[in-house]
C-alpha positions, -999 to 999 in steps of 0.1 A, spaced: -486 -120 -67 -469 -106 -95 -468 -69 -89 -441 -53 -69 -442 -29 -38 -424 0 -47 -438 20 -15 -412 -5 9 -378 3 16 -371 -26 -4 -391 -31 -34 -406 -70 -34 -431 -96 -47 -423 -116 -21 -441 -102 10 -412 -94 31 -427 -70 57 -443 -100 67 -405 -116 79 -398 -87 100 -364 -105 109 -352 -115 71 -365 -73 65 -343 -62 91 -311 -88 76 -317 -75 42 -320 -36 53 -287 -40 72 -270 -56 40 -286 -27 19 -263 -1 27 -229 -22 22 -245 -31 -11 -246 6 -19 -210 13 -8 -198 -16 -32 -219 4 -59 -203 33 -54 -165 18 -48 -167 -7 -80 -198 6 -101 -197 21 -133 -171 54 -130 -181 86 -128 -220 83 -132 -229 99 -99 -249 124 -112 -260 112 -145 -292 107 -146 -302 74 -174 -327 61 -193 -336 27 -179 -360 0 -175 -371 -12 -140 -390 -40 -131 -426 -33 -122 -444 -67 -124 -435 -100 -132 -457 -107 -158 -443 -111 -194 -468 -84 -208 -460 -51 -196 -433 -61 -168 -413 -26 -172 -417 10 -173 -385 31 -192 -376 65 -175 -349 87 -163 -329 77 -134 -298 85 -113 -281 50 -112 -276 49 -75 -310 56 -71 -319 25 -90 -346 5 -70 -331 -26 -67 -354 -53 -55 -364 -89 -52 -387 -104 -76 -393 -139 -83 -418 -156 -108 -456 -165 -94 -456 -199 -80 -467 -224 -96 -496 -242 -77 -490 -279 -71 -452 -277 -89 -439 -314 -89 -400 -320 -93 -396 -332 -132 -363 -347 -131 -334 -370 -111 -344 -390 -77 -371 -372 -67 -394 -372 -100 -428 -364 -89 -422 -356 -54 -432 -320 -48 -412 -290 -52 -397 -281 -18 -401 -246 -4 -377 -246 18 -339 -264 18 -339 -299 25 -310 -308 51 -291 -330 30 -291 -307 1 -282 -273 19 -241 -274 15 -252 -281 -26 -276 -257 -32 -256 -231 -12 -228 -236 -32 -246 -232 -64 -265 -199 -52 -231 -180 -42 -213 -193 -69 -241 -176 -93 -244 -146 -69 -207 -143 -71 -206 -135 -113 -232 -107 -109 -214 -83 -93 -178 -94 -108 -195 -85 -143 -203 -49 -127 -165 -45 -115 -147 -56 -148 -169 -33 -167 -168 0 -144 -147 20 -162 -160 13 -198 -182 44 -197 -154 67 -202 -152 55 -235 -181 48 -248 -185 48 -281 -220 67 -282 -252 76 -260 -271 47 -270 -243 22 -263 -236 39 -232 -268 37 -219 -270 -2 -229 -236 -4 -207 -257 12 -169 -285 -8 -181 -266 -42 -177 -250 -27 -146 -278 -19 -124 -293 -60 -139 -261 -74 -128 -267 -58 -95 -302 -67 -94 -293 -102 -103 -273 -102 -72 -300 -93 -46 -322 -124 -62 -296 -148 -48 -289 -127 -15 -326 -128 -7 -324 -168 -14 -291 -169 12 -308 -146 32 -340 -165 35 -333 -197 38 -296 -203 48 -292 -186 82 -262 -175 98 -240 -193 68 -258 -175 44 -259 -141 57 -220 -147 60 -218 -158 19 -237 -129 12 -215 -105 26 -183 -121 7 -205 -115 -24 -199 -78 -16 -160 -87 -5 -145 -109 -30 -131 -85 -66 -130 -92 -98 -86 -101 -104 -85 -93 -73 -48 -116 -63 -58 -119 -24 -97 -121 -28 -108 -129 -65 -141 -138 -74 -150 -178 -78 -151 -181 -118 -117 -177 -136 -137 -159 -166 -149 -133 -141 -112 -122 -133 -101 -115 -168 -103 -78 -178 -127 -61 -201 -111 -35 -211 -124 -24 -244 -160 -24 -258 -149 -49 -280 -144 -76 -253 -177 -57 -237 -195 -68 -266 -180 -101 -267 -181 -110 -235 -221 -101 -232 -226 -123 -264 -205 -152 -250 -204 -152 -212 -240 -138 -205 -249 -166 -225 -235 -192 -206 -256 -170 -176 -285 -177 -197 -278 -215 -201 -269 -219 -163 -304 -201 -151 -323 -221 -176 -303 -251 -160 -312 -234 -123 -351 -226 -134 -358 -265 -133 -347 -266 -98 -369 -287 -73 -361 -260 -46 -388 -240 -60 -375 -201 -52 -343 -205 -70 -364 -217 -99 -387 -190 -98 -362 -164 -90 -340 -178 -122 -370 -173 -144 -373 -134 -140 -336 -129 -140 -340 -146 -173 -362 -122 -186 -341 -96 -176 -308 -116 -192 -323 -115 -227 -316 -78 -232 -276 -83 -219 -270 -109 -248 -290 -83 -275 -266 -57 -264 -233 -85 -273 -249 -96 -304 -261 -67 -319 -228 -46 -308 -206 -73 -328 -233 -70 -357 -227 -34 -356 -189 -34 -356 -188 -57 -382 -212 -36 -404 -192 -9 -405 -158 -27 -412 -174 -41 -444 -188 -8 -450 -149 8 -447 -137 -26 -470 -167 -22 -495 -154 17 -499 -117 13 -500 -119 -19 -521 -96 -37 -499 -90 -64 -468 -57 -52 -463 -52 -48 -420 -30 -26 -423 -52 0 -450 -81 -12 -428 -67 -1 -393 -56 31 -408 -91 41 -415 -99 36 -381 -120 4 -384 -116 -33 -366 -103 -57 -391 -121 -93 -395 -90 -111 -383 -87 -90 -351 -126 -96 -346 -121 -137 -352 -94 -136 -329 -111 -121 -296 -142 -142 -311 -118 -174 -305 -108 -162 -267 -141 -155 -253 -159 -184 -266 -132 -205 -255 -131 -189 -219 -168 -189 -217 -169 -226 -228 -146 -237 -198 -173 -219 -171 -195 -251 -179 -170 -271 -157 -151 -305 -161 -163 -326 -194 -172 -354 -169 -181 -347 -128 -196 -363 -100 -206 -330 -89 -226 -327 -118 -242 -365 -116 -250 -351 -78 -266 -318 -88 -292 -335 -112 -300 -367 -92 -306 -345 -63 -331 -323 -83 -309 -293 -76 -304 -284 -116 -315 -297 -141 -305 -296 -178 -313 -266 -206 -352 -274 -214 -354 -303 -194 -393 -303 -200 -387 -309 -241 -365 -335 -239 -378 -376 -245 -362 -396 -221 -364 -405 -187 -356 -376 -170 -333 -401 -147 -306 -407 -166 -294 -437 -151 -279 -461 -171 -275 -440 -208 -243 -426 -219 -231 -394 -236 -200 -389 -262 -171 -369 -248 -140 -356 -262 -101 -366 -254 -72 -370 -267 -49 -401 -274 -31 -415 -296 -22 -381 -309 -52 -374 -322 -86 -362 -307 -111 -393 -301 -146 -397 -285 -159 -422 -255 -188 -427 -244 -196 -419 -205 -223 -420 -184 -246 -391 -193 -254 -381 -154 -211 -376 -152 -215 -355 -185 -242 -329 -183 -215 -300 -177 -206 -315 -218 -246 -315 -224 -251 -281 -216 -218 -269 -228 -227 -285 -264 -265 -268 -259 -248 -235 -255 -223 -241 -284 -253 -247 -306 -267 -213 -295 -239 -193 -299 -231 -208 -338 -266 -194 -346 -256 -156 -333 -224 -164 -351 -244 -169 -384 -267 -136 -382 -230 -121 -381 -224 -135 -414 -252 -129 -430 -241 -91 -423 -207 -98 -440 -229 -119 -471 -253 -89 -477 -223 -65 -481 -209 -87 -508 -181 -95 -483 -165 -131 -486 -148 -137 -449 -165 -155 -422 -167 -157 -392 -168 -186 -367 -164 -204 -332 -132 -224 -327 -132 -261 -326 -146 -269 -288 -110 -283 -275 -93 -251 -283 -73 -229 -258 -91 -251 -230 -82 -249 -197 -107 -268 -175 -115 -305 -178 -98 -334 -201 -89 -311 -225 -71 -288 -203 -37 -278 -220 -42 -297 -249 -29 -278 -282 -57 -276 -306 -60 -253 -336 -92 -236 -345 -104 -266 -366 -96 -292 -342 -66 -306 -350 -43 -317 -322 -11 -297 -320 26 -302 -307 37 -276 -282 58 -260 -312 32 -256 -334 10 -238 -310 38 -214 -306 42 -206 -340 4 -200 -346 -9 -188 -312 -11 -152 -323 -30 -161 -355 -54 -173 -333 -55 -155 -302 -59 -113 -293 -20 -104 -294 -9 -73 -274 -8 -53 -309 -44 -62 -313 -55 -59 -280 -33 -22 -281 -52 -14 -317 -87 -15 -302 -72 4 -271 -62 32 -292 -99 31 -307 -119 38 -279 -128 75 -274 -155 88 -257 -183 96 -282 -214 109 -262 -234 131 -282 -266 125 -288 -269 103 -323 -231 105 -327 -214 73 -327 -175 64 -328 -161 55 -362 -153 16 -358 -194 12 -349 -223 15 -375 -251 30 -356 -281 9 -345 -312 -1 -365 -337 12 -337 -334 31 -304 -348 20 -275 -380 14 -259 -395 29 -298 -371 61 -289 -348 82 -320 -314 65 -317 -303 99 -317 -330 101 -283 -312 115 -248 -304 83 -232 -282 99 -208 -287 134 -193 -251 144 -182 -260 169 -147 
């Protein structure tokens, strides 16, 4: 069934009037969903009403209609992929079993664990970014900004369904801390150090959807193999939906960097100072919070080598980023993967066994994937005639998870004494000054077709609309 009800309380593709029990669970969670939304959602946007996409199918052709809505009256919903008739489990111990429907006993604490830890970034995403609105830096990008939101939030009833459904009393309780924990919160913060820093400019907005909704990206594709066949359908909608959230990073970054080689190109200079006078972000402040959020996004794949990891995939519970290209065995047992550590002063590799590594196999997948963004960036910079580029720090830099946690490395890889990290730290890294230079940027700029003067405007509007369209109706 890929259409969804909208006529239900709760719009669906899942049949839920016919659970009248998991109806009632959800309908009761409903309304503390909507108090969250209104306590940590986006500031001030009661009555605004916005132009945004919703979910009315899940087929790829045609799967949403654009209008004008009032954000809290977003339908959220549940909507997973159309099954799959006969699915067999591709990968790990249970390689041509079938795909199970419901939890298997032994695997329930796993899977669990996976599904709130997911469930948990959704709405952290929503609470770091709440009060980015008031200073938008034009309609279009404001717009881009709910439209996230209210997918974040969506994101989160797809896994409180799957707790709902099939996890009982345990996961009716995990669902309600989903709506409890906050984002740097220091009693109650949410699971994933990355979703407690702040974002607290559109700069790090657009950063952090290019960098740390790509690792999102990377860990549904990972969850879309699953042999528990819901999570693997639900994880190939939210996908679907995902794909818009890294556009909005990538083409934001584009867009700033556009218009700083436009302000170079016209005052003949790469001077920061001359540069920050006219208002624009210079390259080196750009490099810099490039260098913090890949490196904070890179530590969400985990430790370099874990058993947890080894269990997850032998279990059939994920599997790796396009597990269905790759030429091996699909069991791993026995080959061996190339991790990073250091000794002897230097950084070396050793081989491990790959099932202990695949947090390192899909943390080098995603580094792949985010160099090639990186690239389209400097093809901006090449076309304007502009030599500087830009690129992602050496893998072991400013790491704090795994091997590599607290090692000094500079940008290019080389291993560094304490000292030396001192001295160059804030070459490398956002300083306060920077961090208090984009601050003092960030203006509201909401008139139709206007846009702030450190951003270029974009190519195309949305949904084939002006960019200088209505994308927000202020009441």
């Amino acid at each position: 069934m890929s259409g969804i009800n909208y006529s239900e309380k709760i719009p669906n593709n899942v049949n839920l009037s016919e659970d009248r029990t998991l109806q009632r669970a959800l309908e009761q969670w409903q309304p503390n969903f909507i108090n969250w939304w209104d306590d940590m959602g986006p500031t001030g946007t009661t009555d605004s009403e916005v132009y945004l996409r919703t979910a009315v199918s899940v087929d790829p052709q045609g799967w949403a209609q654009f209008g004008h809505v009032k954000m809290r009256d977003y339908r959220w919903g549940i909507f997973l992929n159309p099954g799959e008739a006969g699915r067999h489990i591709h990968f790990g111990d249970h390689k041509g079993e079938k795909a199970w429907q419901d939890v298997p006993g032994e695997h329930r604490a796993n899977l669990r664990r996976i599904i709130v830890t997911q469930g948990d970034t959704e709405p952290a995403s929503v609470e770091q970014q709440r009060h980015l609105g008031l200073t938008a830096p034009s309609m279009y990008d404001l717009r881009n900004l709910f439209q996230i939101n209210v997918e974040e939030g969506r994101h989160l009833w797809a896994m409180v369904y799957l707790l709902h459904k099939h996890f009982g009393r345990d996961g009716r309780e995990e669902a309600e801390g989903l709506l409890e924990r906050r984002s740097g919160d220091e009693n109650n913060p949410r699971i994933l150090g990355a979703f407690n820093e702040q974002t607290p400019d559109w700069l790090s907005f657009f950063m952090f959807t290019y960098f740390t909704d790509r690792d999102g990206k990377f860990q549904l594709c990972a969850l879309a193999e699953s042999a528990f066949d819901p999570l693997a359908r639900t994880s190939k909608f939210m996908l679907t939906e995902e794909a818009h959230h890294m556009f909005v990073g990538e083409s934001g970054i584009s867009r700033v960097i556009s218009r700083t080689a436009q302000k170079m190109n016209e005052l003949k200079t790469d001077d920061v100072n001359k540069l920050r006078a006219a208002g624009v972000i210079d390259l080196p402040t750009i490099q810099r919070y490039i260098n913090f959020h890949f490196s904070v996004t890179i530590d969400l794949f985990g430790a370099d080598e874990s058993s947890n990891a080894a269990t997850f995939y032998s279990s059939g519970l994920k599997g790796r980023y396009e597990e269905g290209k790759r030429v091996d065995d699909h069991v791993l047992k026995g080959q061996t993967y190339r991790v990073l550590e250091a000794r002897d002063g230097q950084l070396m590799e050793k081989e491990v066994p790959m099932l202990n590594a695949l947090n390192e196999v899909l943390r080098d997948d995603y580094i792949k994937d985010s160099v090639a963004g990186v690239e389209r960036w400097n093809k901006v910079l090449e076309k304007a005639g502009i030599p500087n580029r830009m690129k992602v720090p050496h893998k072991a830099f400013n790491r704090h998870i795994g091997a590599l946690s607290g090692v000094k490395v500079s940008p290019e890889g080389r291993l560094l004494s304490q000292a030396e990290w001192d001295a160059m730290a804030d070459q490398w890294l956002p300083t306060l000054q920077d961090r208090a230079y984009v601050a003092s940027l960030m203006g509201r700029c909401v008139e139709p077709g206007k846009f702030a003067n450190w951003i270029a405007p974009p190519v195309m509007g949305i949904n084939r609309q002006l960019v200088d369209f209505d994308y927000v109706r202020f009441n």
